[in-house]
TORLUM-284255 format. One line per field, with one value per residue (C-alpha): residue in one letter; x negated, y, z negated. Coordinates in Angstrom, 2 decimals. Layout:
<nodes>
code	a; ...
u	X; ...
v	Y; ...
w	Z; ...
</nodes>
This chain:
<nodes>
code	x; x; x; x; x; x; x; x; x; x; x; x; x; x; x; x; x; x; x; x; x; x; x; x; x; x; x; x; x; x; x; x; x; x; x; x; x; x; x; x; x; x; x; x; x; x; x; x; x; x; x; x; x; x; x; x; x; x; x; x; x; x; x; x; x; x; x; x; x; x; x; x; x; x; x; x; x; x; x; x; x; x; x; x; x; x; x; x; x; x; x; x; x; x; x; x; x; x; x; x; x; x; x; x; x; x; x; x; x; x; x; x; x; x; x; x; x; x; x; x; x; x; x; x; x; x; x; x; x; x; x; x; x; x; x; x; x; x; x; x; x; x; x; x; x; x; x; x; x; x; x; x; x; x; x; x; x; x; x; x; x; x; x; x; x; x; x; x; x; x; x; x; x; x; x; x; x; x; x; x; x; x; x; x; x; x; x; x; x; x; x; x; x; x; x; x; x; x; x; x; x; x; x; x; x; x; x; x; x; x; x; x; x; x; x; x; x; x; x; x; x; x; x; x; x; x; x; x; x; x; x; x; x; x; x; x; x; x; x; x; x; x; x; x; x; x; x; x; x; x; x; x; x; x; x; x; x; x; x; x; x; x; x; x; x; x; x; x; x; x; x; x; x; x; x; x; x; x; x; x; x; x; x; x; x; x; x; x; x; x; x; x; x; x; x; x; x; x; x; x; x; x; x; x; x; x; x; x; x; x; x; x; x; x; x; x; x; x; x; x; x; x; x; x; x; x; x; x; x; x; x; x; x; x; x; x; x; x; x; x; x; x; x; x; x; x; x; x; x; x; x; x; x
u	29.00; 27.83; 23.91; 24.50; 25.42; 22.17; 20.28; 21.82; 21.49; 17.65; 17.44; 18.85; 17.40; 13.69; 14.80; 16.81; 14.82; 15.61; 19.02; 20.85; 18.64; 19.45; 22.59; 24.34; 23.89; 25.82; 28.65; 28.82; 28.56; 30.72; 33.69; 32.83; 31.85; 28.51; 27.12; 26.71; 25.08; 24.09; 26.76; 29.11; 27.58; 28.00; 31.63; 32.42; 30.77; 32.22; 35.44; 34.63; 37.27; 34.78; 37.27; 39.21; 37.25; 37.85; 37.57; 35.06; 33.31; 32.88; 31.89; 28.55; 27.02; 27.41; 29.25; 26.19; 25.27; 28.66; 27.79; 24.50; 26.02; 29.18; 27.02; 24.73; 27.35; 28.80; 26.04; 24.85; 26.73; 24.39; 21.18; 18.67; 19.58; 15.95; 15.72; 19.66; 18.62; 15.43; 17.08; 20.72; 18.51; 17.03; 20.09; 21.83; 18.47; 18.76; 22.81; 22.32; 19.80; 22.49; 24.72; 21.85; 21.78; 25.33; 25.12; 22.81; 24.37; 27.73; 27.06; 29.72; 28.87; 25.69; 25.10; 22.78; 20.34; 19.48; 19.12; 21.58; 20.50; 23.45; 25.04; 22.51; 19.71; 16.58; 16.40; 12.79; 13.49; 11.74; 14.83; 16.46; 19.57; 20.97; 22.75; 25.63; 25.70; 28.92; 27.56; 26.88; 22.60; 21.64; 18.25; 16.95; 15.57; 12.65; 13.31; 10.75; 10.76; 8.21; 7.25; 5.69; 2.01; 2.34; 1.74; 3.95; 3.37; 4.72; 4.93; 4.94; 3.88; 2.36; -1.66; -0.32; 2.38; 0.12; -2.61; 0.35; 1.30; -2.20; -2.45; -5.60; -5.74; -5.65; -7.60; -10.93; -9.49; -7.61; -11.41; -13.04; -10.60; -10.63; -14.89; -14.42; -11.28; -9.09; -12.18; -12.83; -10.23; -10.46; -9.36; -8.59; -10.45; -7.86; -5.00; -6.50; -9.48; -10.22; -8.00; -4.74; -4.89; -2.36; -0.02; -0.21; 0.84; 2.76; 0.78; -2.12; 0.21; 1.15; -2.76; -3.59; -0.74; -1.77; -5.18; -3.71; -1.61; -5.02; -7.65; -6.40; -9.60; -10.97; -7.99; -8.16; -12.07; -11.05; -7.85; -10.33; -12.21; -9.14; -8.82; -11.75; -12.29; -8.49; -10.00; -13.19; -11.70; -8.90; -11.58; -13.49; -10.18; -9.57; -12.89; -13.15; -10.07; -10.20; -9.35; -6.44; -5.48; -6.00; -3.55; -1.04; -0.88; -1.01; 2.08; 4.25; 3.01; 3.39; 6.63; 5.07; 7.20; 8.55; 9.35; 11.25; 12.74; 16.25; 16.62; 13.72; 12.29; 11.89; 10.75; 12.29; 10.87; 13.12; 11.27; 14.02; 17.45; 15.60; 14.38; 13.03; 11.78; 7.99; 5.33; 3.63; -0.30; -0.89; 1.47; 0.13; -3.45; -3.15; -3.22; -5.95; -8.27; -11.68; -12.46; -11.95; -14.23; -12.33; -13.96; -13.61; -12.84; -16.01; -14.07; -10.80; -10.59; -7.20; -8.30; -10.02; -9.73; -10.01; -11.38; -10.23; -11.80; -11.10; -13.46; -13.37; -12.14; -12.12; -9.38; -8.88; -6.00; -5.59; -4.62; -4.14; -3.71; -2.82; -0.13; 2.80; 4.12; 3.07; 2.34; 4.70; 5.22; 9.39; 8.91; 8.75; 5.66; 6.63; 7.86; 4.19; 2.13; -2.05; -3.11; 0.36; 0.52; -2.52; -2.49; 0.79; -0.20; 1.15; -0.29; 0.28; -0.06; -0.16; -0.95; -4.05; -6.56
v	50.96; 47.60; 49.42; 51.06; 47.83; 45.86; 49.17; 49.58; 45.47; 46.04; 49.18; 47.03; 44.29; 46.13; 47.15; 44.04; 43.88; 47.18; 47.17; 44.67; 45.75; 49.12; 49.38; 46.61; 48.11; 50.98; 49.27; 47.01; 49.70; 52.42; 49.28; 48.57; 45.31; 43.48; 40.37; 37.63; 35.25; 35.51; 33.08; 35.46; 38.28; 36.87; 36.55; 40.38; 40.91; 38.40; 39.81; 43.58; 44.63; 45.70; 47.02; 48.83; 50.02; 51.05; 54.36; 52.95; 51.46; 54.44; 56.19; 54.16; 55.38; 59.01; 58.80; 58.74; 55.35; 53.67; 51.55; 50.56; 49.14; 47.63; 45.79; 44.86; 43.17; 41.56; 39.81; 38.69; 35.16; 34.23; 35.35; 32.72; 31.27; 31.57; 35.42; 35.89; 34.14; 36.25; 40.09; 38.99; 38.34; 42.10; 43.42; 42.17; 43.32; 47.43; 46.72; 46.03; 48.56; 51.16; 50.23; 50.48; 54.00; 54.72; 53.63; 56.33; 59.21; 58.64; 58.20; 59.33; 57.51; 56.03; 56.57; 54.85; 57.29; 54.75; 57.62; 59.91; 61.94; 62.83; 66.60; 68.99; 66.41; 67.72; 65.29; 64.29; 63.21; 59.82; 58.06; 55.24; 55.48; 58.38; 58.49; 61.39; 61.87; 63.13; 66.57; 67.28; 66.27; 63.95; 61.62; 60.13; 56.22; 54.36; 50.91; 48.07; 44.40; 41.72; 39.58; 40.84; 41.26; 42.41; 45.81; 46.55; 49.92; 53.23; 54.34; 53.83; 55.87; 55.67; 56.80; 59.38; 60.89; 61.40; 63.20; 65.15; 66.64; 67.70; 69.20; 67.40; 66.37; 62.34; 62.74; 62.10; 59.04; 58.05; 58.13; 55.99; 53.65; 53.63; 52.73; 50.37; 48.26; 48.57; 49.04; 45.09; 44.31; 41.89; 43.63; 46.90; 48.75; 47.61; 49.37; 52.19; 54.38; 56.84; 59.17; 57.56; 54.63; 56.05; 57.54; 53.84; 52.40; 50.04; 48.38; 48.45; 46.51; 43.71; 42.88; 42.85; 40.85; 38.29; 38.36; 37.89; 34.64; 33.20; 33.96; 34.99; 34.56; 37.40; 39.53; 39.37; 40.58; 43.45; 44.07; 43.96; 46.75; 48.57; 48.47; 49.59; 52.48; 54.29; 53.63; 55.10; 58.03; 58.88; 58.70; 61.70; 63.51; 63.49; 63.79; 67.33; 68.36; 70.90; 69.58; 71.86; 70.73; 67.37; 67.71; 69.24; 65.82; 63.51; 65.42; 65.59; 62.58; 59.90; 59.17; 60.70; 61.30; 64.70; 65.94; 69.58; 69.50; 70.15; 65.98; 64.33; 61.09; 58.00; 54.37; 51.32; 47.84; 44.65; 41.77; 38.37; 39.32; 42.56; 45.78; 48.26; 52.06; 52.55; 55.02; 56.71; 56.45; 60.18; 62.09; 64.09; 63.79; 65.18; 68.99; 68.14; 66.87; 68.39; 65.98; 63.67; 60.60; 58.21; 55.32; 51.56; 48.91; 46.77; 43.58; 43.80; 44.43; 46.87; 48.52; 52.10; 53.99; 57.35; 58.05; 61.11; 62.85; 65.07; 66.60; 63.70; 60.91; 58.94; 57.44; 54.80; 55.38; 51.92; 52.64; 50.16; 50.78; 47.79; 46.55; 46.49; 43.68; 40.56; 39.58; 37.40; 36.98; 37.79; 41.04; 44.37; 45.83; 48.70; 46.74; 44.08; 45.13; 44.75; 46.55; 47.30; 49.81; 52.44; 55.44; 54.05; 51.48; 51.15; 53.13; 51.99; 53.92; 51.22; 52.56; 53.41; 50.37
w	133.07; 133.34; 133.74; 130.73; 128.63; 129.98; 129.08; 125.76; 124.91; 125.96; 123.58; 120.32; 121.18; 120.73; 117.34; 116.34; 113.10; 111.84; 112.97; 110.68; 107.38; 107.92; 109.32; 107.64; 104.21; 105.26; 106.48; 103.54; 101.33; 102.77; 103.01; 98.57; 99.64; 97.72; 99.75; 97.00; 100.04; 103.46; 104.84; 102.61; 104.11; 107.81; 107.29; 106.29; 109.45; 111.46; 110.08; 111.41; 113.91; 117.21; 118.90; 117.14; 114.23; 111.32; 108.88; 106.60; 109.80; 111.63; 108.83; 108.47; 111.90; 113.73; 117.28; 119.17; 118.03; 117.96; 121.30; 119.24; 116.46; 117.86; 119.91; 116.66; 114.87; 118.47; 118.84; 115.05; 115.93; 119.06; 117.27; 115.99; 112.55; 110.75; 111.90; 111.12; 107.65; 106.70; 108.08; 106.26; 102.77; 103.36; 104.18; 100.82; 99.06; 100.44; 99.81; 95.94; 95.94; 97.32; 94.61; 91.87; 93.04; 93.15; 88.99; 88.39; 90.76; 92.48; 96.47; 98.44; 101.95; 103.72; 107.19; 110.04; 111.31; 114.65; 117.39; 116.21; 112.98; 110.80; 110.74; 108.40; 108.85; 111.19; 114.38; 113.28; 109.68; 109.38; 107.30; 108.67; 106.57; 105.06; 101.48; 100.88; 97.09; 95.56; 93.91; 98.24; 97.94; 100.43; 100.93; 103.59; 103.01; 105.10; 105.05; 105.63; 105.40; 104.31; 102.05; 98.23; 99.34; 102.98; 104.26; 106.81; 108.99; 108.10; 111.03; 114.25; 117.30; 120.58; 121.46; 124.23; 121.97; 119.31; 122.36; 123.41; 119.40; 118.97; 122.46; 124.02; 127.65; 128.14; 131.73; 129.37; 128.00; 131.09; 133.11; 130.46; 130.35; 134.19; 133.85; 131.27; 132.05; 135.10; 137.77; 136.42; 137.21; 140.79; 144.13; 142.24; 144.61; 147.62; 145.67; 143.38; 142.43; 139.01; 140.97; 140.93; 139.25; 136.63; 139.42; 140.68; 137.75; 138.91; 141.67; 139.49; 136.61; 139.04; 140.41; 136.56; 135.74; 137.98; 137.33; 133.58; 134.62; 136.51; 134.09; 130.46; 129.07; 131.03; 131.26; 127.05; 127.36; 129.42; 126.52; 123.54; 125.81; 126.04; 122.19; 121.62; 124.00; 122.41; 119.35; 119.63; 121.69; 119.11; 116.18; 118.15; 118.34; 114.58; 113.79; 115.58; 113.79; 111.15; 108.16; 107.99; 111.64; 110.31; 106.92; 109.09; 111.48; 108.62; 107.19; 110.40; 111.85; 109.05; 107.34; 104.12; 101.14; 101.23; 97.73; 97.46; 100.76; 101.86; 102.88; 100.35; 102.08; 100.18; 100.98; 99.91; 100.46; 100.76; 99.64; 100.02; 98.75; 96.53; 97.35; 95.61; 96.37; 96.36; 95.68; 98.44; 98.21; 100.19; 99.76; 96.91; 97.27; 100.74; 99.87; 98.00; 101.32; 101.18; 104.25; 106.53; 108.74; 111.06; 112.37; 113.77; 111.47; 112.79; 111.41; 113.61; 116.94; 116.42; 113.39; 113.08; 109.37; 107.73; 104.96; 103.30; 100.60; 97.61; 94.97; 93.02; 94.96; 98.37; 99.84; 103.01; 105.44; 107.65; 111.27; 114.41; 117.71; 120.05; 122.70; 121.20; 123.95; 125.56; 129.46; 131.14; 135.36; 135.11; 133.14; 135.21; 135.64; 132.89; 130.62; 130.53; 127.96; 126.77; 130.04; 131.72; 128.18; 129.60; 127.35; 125.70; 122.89; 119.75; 116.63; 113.26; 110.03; 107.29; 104.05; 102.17; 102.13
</nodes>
């Protein structure tokens, strides 16, 4: 049991952020409490009964992801007080929002979609929280966070996932990345070769990790090498994608707005204590894709971009791939990130350009 609560604490804590703009909203709403501060908003929470919860508590998350958010608001009081400050303002921004919507059609609950998806929602919807409208329709929000010019990602995936939905082999990308990167690495040849390197993961993690804490400036050369080769590799994949191929992994793979289906996704940004639902750039132009060119962003070392075309128009999709973690001697070899990530970085969908 005790296993289980480190695991769980290291699950949240990886999606902290999310966790109290999304999932405190519910709660507050679902209870017909509105947050006129964040010190008043601490207190309701403060207040929550943990352990034996409530109706209108347990109503905000599905039974799945009860142990999640108990733990959540359990641990709000030992966070630090800038982040508590900055998520708390969100949170009260997506709760009036909630209650702007209930003005204009009655909502009859909101519920946390964390890991658990609510009953009649499909496990891959993209929403984050999930509004129950009194006449029995339901929508599905995307929440992000920032401030009023930033461009926060859309999604987020991983470089191997995103091989593995379009059915290509990584041993192409796993070789070059073997040539390029870890064979510079010092001594490698004592532990590894091309041939196992990735079944030696982590052996390999803890020479680079070392070579990392003795030389960063080197180690970093070797990362920006990394970047580059999943880059350059993943622009050849969707570049010998037909464009139908292509469409179709746009629309599954991004958290596009889906108009005229069962659960409609929408996407709501929380800017301070506001938030307010926004357009999607894609969506409906994407039916309309004649083409499609990805390429490296020459100007960032993370950045590649697509442009898509239609008969009349061109449009830039930004995308980043890059470690999603740092490197640090007390973390375990696969939890390090930059070169302890392999064919596991981050990708980013972050808007049109």
């Amino acid at each position: 049991m005790l296993r289980f609560k480190e695991y769980l604490l290291e699950r949240v804590d990886t999606t902290l952020n999310a966790s109290i703009t999304e999932l405190f909203p519910a709660i507050a709403f679902n209870a017909k409490y509105k947050p006129v501060s964040v010190e008043d908003f601490k207190k309701f929470i403060y207040k929550l009964n943990i352990k034996r919860p409530s109706r209108q508590l347990e109503k905000s998350y599905g039974t799945k992801d009860k142990d999640a958010a108990l733990l959540v608001i359990d641990r709000l009081s030992s966070m630090e007080e800038r982040f508590v400050k900055t998520k708390m303002e969100n949170a009260i921004g997506v709760t009036n929002y909630l209650y702007d919507l209930d003005a204009t059609k009655p909502i009859d609950k909101v519920i946390w979609g964390y890991r658990q998806k609510p009953t009649g929602i499909p496990s891959n919807h993209a929403g984050d929280i999930f509004v129950f409208f009194k006449d029995k329709e339901t929508i599905g929000i995307s929440l992000k966070a920032g401030t009023a010019k930033s461009k926060e990602p859309l999604k987020n995936t991983y470089v191997g996932t995103q091989y593995r939905n379009l059915g290509k082999d990584l041993k192409t990308l796993e070789d070059a990345l073997w040539d390029g990167v870890y064979s510079k690495i010092p001594n490698i040849n004592s532990i590894a070769t091309k041939e196992n390197y990735i079944a030696n993961k982590n052996n390999v993690t803890k020479l680079y990790v070392n070579y990392y804490l003795e030389n960063e400036t080197e180690a970093n050369v070797l990362y920006t090498e990394m970047l580059k080769i999943t880059r350059t590799h993943f622009c050849d994949i969707i570049n010998n994608l037909t464009n139908d191929e292509f469409k179709e992994w746009v629309q599954t793979t991004f958290n596009l707005q889906k108009k005229g289906e069962t659960v409609p996704l929408i996407m709501v940004k929380a800017v301070g204590s506001t938030a307010e639902q926004k357009g999607d750039d894609v969506v409906d132009v994407l039916p309309l894709v004649t083409k499609h060119y990805a390429y490296l962003n020459t100007k960032s070392v993370q950045e590649y971009l697509i442009d898509i075309h239609t008969s009349d128009d061109k449009k830039t999709l930004k995308m980043t791939i890059r470690s999603d973690s740092g490197v640090r001697a007390e973390k375990k070899p696969g939890k390090q990130g930059r070169l302890g990530q392999y064919t596991m970085l981050k990708m980013l969908y972050s808007g049109v350009v």
